[in-house]
TITORVO-196886 format. One line per field, with one value per residue: residue number from 1; x, y, z of N, C-alpha, C, O in turn; residue in three letters. Coordinates in pm, 1 decimal. Layout:
! TITORVO-196886
nr <- (NUM|...)
n.east <- (X|...)
n.north <- (Y|...)
n.up <- (Z|...)
ca.east <- (X|...)
ca.north <- (Y|...)
ca.up <- (Z|...)
c.east <- (X|...)
c.north <- (Y|...)
c.up <- (Z|...)
o.east <- (X|...)
o.north <- (Y|...)
o.up <- (Z|...)
rest <- (ala|...)
This chain:
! TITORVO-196886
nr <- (1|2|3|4|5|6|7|8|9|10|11|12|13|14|15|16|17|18|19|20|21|22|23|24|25|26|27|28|29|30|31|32|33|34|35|36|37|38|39|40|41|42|43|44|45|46|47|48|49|50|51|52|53|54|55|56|57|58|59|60|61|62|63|64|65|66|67|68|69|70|71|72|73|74|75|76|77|78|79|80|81|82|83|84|85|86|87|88|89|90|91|92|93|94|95|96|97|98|99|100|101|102|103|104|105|106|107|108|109|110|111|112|113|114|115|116|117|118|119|120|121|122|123|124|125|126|127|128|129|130|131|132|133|134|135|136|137|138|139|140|141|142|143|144|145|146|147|148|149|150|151|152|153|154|155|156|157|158|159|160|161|162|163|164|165|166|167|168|169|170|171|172|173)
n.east <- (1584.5|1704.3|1892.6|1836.8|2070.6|2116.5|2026.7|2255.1|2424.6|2373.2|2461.5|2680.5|2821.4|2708.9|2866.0|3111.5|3129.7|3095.3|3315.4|3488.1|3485.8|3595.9|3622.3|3481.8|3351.1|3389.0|3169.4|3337.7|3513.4|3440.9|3292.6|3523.8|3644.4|3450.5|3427.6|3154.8|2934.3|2949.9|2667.2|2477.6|2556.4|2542.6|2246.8|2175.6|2293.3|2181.4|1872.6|1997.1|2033.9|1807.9|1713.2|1767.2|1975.4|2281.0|2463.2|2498.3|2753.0|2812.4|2968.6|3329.8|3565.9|3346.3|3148.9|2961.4|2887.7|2791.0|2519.5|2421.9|2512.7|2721.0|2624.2|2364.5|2207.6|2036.6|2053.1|1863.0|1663.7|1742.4|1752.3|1503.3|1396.5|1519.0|1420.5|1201.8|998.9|901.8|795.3|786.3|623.6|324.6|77.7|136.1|60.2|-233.0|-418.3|-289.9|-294.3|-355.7|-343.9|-473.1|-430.7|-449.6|-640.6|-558.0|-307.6|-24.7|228.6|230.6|284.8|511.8|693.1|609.9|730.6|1015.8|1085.0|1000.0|1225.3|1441.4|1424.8|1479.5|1741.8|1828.5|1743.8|1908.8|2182.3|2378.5|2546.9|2737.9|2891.6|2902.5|3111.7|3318.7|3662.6|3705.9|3959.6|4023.3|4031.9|4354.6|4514.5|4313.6|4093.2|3789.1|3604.6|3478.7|3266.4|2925.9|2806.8|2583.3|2358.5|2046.9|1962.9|1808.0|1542.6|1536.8|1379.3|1119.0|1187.8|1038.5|938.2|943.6|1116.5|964.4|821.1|1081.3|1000.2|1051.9|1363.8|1421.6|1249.0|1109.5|1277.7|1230.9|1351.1)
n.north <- (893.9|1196.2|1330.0|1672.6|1902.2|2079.7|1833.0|1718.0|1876.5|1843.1|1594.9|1618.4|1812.4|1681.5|1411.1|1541.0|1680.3|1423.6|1318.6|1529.1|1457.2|1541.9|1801.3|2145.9|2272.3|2489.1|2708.1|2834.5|2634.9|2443.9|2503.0|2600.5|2326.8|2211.8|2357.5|2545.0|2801.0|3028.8|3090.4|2904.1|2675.4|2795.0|2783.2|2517.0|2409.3|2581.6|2443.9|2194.7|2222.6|2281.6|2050.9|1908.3|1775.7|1916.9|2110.6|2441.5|2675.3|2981.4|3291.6|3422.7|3183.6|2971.8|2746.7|2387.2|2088.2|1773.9|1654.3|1430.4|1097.6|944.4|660.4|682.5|823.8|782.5|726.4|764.1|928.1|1155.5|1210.4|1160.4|1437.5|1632.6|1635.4|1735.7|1595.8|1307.3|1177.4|986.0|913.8|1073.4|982.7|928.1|1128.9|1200.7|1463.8|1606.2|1424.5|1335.1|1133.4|890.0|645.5|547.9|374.3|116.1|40.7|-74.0|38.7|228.6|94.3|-74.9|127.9|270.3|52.9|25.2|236.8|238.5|3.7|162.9|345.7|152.2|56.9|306.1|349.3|171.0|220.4|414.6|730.4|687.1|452.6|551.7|694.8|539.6|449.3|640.4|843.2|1153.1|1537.6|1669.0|1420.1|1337.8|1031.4|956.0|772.1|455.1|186.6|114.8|50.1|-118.3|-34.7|114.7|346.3|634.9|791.0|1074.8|1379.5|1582.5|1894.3|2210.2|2383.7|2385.5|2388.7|2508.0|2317.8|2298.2|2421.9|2265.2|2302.1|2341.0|2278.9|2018.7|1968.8|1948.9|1704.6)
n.up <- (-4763.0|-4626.2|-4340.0|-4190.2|-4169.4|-3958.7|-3771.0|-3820.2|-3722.5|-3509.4|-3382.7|-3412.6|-3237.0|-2984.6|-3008.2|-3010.9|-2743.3|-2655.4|-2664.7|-2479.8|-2205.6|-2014.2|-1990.4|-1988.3|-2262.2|-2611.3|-2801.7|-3012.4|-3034.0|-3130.7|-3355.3|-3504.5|-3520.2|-3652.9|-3861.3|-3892.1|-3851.7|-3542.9|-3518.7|-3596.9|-3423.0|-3177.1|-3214.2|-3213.1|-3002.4|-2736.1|-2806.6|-2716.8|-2448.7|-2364.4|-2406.5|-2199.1|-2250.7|-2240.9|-2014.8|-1972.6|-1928.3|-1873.6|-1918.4|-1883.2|-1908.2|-1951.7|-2113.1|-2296.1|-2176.6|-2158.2|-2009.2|-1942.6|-1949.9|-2167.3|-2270.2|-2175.3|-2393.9|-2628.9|-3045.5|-3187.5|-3055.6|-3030.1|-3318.0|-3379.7|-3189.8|-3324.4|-3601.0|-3821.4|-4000.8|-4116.8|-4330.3|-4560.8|-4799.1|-4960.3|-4905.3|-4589.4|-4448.1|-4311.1|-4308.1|-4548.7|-4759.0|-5097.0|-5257.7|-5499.1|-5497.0|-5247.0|-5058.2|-5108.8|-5151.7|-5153.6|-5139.1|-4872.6|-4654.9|-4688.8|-4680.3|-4431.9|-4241.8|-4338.3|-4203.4|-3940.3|-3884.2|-3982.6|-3726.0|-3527.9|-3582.6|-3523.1|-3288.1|-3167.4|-3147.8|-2914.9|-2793.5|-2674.7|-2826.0|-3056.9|-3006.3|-2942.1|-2868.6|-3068.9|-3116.9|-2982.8|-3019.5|-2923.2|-2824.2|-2655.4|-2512.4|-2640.2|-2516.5|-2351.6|-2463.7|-2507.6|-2206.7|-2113.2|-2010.2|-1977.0|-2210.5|-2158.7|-2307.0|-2498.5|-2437.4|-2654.9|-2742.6|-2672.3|-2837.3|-3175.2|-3508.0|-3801.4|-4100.3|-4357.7|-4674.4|-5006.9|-5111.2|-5368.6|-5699.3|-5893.1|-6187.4|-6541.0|-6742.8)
ca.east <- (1565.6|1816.7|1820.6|1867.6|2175.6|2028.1|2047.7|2414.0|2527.7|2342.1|2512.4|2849.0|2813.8|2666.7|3001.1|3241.1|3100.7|3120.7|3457.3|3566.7|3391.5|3696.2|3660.2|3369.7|3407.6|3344.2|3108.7|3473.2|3607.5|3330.5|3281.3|3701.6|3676.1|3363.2|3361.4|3071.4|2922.4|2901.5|2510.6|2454.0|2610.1|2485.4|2101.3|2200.3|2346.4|2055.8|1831.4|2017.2|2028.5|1622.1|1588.1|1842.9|2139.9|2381.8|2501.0|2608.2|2814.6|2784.2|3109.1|3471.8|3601.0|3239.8|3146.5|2889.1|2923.8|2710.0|2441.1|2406.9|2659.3|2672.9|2555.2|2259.4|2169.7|2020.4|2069.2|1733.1|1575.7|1816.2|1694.7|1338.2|1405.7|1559.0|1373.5|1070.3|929.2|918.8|661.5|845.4|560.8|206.0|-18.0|166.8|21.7|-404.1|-450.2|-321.5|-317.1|-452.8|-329.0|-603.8|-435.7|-438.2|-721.8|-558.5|-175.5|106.7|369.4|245.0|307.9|664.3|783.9|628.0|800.2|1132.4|1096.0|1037.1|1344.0|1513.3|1426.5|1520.7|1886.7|1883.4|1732.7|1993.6|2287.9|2379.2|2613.2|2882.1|2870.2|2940.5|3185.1|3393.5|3731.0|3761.1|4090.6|3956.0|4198.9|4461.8|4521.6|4275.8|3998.5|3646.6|3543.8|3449.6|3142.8|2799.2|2777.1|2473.9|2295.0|1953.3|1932.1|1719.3|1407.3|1528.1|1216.6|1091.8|1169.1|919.7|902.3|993.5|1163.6|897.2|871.4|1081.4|984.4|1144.8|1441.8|1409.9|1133.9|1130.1|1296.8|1222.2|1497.3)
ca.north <- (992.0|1260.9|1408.4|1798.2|1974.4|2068.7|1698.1|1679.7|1964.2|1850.3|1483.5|1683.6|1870.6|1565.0|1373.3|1596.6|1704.9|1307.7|1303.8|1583.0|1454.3|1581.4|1961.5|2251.1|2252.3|2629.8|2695.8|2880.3|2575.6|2342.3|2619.2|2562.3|2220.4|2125.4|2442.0|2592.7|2903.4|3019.4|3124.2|2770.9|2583.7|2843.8|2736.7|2406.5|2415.1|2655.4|2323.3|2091.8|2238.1|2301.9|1908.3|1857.2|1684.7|1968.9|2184.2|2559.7|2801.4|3170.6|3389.7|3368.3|3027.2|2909.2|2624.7|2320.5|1958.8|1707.5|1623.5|1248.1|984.1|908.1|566.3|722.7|897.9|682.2|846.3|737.7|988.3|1281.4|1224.9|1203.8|1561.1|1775.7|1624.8|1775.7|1568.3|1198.8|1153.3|931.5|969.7|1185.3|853.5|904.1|1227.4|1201.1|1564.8|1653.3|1290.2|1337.6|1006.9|796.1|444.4|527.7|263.4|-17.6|82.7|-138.5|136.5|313.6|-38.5|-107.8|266.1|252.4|-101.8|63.0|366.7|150.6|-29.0|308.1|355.2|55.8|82.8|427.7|351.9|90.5|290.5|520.5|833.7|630.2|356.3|626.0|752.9|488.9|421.4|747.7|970.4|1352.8|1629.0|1738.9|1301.1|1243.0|955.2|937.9|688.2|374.3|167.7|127.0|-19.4|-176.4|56.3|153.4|458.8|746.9|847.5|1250.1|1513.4|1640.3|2066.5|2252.5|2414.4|2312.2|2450.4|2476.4|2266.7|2375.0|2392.5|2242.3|2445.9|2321.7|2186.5|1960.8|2005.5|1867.3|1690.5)
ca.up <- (-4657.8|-4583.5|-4230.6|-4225.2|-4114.5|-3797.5|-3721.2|-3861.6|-3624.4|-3331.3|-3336.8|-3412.0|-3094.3|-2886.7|-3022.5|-2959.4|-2597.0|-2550.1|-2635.4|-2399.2|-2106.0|-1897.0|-1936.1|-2099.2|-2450.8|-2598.7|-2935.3|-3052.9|-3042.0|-3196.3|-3507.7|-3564.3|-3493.9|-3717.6|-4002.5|-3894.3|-3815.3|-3428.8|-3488.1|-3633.7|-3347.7|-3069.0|-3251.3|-3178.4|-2832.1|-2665.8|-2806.6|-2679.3|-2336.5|-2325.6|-2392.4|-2137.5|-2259.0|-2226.4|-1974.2|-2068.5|-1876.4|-1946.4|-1927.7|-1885.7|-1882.0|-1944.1|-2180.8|-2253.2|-2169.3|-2166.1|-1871.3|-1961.0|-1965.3|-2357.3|-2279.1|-2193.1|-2516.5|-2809.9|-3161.6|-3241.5|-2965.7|-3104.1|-3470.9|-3357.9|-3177.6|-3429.0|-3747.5|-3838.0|-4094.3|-4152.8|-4407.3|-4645.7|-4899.1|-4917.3|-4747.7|-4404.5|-4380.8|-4354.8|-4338.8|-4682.6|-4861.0|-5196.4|-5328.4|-5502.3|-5426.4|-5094.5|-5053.6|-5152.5|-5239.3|-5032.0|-5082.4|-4783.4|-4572.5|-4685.9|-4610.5|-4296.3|-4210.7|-4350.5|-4111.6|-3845.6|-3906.7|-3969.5|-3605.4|-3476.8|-3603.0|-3419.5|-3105.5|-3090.9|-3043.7|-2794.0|-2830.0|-2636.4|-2949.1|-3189.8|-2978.9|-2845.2|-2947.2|-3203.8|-3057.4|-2975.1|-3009.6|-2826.4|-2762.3|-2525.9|-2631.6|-2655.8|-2410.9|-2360.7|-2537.8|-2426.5|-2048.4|-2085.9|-1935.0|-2007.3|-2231.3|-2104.8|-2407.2|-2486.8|-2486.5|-2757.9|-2741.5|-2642.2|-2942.3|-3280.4|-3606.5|-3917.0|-4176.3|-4434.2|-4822.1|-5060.2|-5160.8|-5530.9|-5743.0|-5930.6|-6332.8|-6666.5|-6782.1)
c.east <- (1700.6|1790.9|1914.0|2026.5|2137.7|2072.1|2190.6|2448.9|2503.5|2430.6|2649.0|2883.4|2798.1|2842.0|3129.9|3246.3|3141.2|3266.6|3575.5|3486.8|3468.9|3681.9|3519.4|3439.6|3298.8|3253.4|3202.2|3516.1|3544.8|3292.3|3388.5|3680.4|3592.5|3333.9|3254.3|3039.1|2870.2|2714.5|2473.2|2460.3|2533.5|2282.5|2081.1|2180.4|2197.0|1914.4|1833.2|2007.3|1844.0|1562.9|1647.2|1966.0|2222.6|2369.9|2511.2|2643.1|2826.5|2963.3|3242.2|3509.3|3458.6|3224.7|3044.1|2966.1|2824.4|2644.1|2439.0|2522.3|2605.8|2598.6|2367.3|2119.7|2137.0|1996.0|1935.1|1683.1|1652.1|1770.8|1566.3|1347.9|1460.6|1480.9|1284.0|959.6|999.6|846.3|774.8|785.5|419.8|166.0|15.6|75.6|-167.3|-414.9|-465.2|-278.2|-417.3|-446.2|-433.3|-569.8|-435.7|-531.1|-675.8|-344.4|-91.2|208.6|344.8|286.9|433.2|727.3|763.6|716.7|952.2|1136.9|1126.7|1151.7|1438.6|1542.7|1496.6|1680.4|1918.2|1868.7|1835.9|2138.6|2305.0|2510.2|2769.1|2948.1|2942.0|3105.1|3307.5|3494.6|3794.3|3862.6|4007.8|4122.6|4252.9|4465.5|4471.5|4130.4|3879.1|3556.6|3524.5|3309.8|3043.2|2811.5|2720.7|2396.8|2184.8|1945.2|1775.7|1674.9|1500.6|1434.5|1232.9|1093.9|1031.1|864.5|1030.1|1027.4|1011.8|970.7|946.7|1073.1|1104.3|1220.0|1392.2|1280.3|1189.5|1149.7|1267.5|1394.8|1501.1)
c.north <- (1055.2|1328.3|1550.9|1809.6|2011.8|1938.6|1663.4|1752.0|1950.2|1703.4|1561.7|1737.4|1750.7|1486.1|1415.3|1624.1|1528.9|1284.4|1398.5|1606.1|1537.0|1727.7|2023.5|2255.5|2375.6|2594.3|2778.4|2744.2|2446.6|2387.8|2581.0|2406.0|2152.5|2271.1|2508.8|2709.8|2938.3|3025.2|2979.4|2743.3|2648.6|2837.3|2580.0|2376.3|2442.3|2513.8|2228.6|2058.6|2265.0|2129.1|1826.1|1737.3|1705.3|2063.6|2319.1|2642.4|2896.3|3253.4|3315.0|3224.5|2923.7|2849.9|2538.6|2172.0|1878.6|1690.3|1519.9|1141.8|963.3|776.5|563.1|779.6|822.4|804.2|803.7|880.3|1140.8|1270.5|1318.1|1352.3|1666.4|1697.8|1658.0|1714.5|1405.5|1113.8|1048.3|921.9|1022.1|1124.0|884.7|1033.1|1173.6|1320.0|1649.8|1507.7|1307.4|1243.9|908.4|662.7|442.3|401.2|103.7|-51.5|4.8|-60.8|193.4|198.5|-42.6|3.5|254.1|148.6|-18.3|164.0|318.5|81.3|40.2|332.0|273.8|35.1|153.6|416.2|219.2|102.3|388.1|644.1|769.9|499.9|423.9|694.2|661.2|415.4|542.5|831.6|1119.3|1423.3|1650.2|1585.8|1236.0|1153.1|998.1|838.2|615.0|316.1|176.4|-8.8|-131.9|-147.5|120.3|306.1|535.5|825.0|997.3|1313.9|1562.2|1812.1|2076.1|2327.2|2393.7|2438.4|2436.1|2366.2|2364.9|2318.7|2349.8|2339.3|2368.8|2237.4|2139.7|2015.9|1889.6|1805.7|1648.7)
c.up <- (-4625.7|-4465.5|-4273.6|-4162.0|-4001.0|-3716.7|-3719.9|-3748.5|-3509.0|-3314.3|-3361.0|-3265.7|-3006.3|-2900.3|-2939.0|-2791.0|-2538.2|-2554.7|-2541.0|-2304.3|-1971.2|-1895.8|-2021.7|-2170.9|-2495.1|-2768.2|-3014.1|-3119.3|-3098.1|-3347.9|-3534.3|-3635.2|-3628.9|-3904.5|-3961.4|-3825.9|-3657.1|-3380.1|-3509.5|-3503.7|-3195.7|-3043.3|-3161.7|-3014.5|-2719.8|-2687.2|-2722.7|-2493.3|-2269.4|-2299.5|-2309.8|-2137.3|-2250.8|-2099.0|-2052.0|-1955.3|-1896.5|-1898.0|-1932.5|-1866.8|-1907.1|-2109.6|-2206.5|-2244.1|-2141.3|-2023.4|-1820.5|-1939.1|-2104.6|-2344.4|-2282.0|-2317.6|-2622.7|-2886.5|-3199.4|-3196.4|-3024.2|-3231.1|-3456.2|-3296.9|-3209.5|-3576.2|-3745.1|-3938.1|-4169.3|-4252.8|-4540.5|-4793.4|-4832.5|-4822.4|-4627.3|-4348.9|-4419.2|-4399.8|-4481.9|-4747.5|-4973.7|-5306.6|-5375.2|-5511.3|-5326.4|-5071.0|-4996.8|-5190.0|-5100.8|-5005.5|-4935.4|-4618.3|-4552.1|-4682.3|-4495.5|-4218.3|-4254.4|-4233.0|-3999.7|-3775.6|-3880.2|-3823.9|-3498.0|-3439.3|-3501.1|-3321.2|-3036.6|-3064.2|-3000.4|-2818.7|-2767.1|-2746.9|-3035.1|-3172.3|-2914.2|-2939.6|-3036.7|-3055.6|-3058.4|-2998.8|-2918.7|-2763.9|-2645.4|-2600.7|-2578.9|-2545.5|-2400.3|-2442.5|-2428.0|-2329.6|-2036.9|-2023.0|-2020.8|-2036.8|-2208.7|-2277.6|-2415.9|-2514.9|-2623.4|-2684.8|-2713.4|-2752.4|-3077.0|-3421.6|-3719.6|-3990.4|-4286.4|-4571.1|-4872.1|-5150.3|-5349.1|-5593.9|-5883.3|-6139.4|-6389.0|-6691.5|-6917.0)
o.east <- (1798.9|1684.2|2012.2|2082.0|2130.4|2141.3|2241.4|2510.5|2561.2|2479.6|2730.5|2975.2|2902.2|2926.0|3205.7|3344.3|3193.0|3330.0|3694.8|3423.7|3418.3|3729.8|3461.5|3562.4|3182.5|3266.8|3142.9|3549.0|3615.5|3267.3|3374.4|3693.2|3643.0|3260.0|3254.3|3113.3|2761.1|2655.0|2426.4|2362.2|2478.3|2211.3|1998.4|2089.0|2133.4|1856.9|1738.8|1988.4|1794.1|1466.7|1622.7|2016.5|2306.2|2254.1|2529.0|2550.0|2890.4|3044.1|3266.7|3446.6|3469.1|3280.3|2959.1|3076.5|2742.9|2714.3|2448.2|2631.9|2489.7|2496.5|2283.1|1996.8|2221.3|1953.5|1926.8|1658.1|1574.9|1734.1|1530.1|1287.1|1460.3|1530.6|1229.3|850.8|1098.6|844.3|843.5|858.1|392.2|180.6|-72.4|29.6|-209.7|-423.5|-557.9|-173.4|-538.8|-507.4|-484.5|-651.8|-421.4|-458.6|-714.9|-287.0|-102.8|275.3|448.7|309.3|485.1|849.0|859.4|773.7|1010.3|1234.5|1236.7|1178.1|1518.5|1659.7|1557.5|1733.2|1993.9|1950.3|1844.7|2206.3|2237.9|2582.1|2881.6|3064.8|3038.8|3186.3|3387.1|3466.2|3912.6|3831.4|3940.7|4241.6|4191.8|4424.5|4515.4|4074.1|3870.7|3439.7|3540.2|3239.2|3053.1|2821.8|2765.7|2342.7|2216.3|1928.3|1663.9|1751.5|1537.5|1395.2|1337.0|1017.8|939.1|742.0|1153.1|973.5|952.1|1086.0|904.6|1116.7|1217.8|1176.4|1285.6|1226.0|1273.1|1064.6|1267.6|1506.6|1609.2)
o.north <- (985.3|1389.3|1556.9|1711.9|1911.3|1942.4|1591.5|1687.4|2002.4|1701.8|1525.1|1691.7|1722.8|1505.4|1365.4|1596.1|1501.0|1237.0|1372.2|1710.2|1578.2|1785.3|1955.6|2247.5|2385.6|2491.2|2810.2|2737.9|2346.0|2309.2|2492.4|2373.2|2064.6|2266.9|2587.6|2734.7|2890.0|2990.5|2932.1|2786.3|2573.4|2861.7|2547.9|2337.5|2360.9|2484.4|2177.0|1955.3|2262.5|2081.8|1705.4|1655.8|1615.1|2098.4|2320.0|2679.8|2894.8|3201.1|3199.5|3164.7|2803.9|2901.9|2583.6|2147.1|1942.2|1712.0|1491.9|1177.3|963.9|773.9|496.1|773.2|800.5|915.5|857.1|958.5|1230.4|1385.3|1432.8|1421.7|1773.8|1752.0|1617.4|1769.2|1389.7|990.8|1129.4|920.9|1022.5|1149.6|872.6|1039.8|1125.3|1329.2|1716.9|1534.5|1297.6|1250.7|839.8|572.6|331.3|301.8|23.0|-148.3|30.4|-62.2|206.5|239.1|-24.1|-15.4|229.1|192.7|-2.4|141.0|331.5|87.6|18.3|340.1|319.6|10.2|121.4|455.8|179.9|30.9|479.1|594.1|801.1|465.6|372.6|729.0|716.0|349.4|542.7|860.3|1165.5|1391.7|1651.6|1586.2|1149.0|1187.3|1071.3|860.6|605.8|405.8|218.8|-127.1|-230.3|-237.0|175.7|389.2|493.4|892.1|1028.0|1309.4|1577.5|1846.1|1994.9|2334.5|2389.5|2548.8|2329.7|2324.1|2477.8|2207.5|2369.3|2422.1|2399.9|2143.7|2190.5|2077.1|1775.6|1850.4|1630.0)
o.up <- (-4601.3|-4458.3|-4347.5|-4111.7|-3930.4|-3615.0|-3633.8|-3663.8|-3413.7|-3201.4|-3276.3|-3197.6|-2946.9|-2812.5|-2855.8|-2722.0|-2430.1|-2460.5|-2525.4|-2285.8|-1866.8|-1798.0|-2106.6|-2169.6|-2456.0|-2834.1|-3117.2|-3237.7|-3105.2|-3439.3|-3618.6|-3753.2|-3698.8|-4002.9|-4055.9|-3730.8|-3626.5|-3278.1|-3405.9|-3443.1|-3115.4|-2945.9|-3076.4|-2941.8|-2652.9|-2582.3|-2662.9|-2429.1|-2157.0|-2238.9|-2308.5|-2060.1|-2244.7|-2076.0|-2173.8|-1884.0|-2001.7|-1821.2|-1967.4|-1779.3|-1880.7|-2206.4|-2129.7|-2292.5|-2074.6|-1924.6|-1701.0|-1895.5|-2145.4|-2413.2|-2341.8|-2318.4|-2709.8|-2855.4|-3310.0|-3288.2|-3058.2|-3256.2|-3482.2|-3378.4|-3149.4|-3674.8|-3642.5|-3956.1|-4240.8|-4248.5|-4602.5|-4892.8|-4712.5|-4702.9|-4542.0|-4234.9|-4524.2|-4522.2|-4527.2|-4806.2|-4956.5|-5413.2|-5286.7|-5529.4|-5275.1|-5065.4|-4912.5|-5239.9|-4980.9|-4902.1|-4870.7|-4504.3|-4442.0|-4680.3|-4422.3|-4118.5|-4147.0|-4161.6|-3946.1|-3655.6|-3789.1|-3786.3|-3401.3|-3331.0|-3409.6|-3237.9|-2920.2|-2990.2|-3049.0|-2905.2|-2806.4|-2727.7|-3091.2|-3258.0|-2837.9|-3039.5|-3070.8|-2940.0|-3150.7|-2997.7|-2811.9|-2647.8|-2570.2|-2704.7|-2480.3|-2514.0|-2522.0|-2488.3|-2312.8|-2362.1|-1978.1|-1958.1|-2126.1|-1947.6|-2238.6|-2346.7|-2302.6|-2631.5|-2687.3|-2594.2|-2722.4|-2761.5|-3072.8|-3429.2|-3702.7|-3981.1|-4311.7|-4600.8|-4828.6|-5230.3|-5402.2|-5535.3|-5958.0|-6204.1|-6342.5|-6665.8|-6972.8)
rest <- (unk|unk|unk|unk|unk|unk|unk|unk|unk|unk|unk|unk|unk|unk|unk|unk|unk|unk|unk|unk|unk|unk|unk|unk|unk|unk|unk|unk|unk|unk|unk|unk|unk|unk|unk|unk|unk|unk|unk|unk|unk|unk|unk|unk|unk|unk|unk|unk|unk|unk|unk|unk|unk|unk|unk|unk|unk|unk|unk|unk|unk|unk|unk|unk|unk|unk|unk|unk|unk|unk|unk|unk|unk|unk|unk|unk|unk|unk|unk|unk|unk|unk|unk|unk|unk|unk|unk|unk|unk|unk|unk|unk|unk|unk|unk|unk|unk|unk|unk|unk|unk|unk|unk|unk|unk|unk|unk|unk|unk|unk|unk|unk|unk|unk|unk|unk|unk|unk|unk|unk|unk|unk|unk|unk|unk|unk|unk|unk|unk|unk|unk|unk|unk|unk|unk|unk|unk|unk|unk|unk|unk|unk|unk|unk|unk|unk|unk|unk|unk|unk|unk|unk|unk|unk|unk|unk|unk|unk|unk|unk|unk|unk|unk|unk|unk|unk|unk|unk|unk|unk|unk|unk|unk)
């Protein structure tokens, strides 16, 4: 399983916002910081602020920063709301399943049980975990670890990205 880019740039953002809990942090300075393009990151952001984890400020001197305390934030609950598609093979889906071991076939058991797992990992650390300890720029740090403090579930958007096709199909080799 690979998660999209989408997912990459939204924990990049979440990160970095936790590491500059002290001031607004601009999408100028998150594009520099991380390579990426301001439309990308401003996709991102506008997201992140609908499912309430960021702040944003509009004009001069304006900025986002986080809403949450990072402790708050499991990376599980951020996966689950920018991924669109967890199907690990056809079986998970009923709708179009046109597998004829479905019946009787264990693969669709031990993916699910891995996924699960998958989850498990994620919902067990928190954005202050990922973040605690690493140096930010300009020498100020990142923050402390997780509290012990009961992370807060994040919403699912209100509306969601398509799935998207697969860019390539599959070659002979």
């Amino acid at each position: 399983m690979r998660l999209s880019e989408y997912t990459d740039y939204t924990l990049r953002v979440l990160m970095y916002c936790a590491a500059h809990r002290d001031r607004l942090v601009t999408i100028a300075e998150l594009a520099e910081q991380h390579g990426l393009s301001k439309n990308q990151l401003m996709k991102v952001v506008n997201d992140l602020a609908h499912q309430g984890l960021i702040q944003t400020t509009r004009g001069r001197g304006g900025g986002l920063q986080l809403l949450l305390e990072p402790e708050a934030i499991r990376i599980g609950d951020v996966v689950r709301a920018t991924e669109t598609d967890f199907r690990l093979v056809e079986c998970f889906d009923r709708d179009t399943n046109a597998c004829t071991l479905s019946p009787g076939c264990r693969l669709k058991n031990l993916f699910g049980e891995a996924l699960r797992g998958y989850f498990r990992a994620l919902d067990g650390a928190t954005l202050a975990d990922m973040t605690a300890g690493i140096p930010s720029i300009k020498g100020r740090s990142a923050g402390g670890p997780a509290g012990g403090k009961a992370a807060v579930p994040v919403g699912m958007p209100a509306t969601r990205r398509p799935v998207r096709k697969a860019k390539a199909a599959w070659r002979n080799t």
